[in-house]
C-alpha positions in Angstrom: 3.8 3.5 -15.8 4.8 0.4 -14.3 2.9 -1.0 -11.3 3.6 -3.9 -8.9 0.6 -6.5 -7.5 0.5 -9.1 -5.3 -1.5 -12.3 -6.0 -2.1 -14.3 -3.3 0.5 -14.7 -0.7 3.3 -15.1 -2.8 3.4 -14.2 -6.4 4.3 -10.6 -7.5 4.3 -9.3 -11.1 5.3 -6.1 -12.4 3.9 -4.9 -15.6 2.5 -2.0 -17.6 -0.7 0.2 -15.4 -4.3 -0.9 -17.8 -6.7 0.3 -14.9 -8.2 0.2 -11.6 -11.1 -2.0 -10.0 -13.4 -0.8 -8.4 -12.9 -3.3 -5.7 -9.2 -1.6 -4.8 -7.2 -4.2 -7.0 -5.7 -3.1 -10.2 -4.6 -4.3 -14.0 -1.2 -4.9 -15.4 -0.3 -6.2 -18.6 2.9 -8.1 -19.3 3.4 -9.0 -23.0 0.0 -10.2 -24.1 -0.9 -11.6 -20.9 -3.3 -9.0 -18.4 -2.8 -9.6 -14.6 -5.3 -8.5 -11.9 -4.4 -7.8 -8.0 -3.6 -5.6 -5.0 -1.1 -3.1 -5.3 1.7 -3.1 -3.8 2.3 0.0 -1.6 4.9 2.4 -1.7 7.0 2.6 1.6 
């Protein structure tokens, strides 16, 4: 499933769910490269 995060102010990447934090951020991997941050909330 693809997920969106937010890290920092400005920087968004989309990628592939991995898992969730227990700190509220989650894990997305794009390619080979994993990505940790908030999710971006459905409106």
């Amino acid at each position: 499933m693809l997920r969106t995060i937010t890290m920092g102010s400005c920087v968004s990447v989309q990628g592939t769910f991995v898992k969730a934090m227990p700190d509220g951020r989650i894990t997305v991997k794009v390619d080979d490269t994993v990505y940790s941050g908030v999710p971006v909330c459905k409106k």
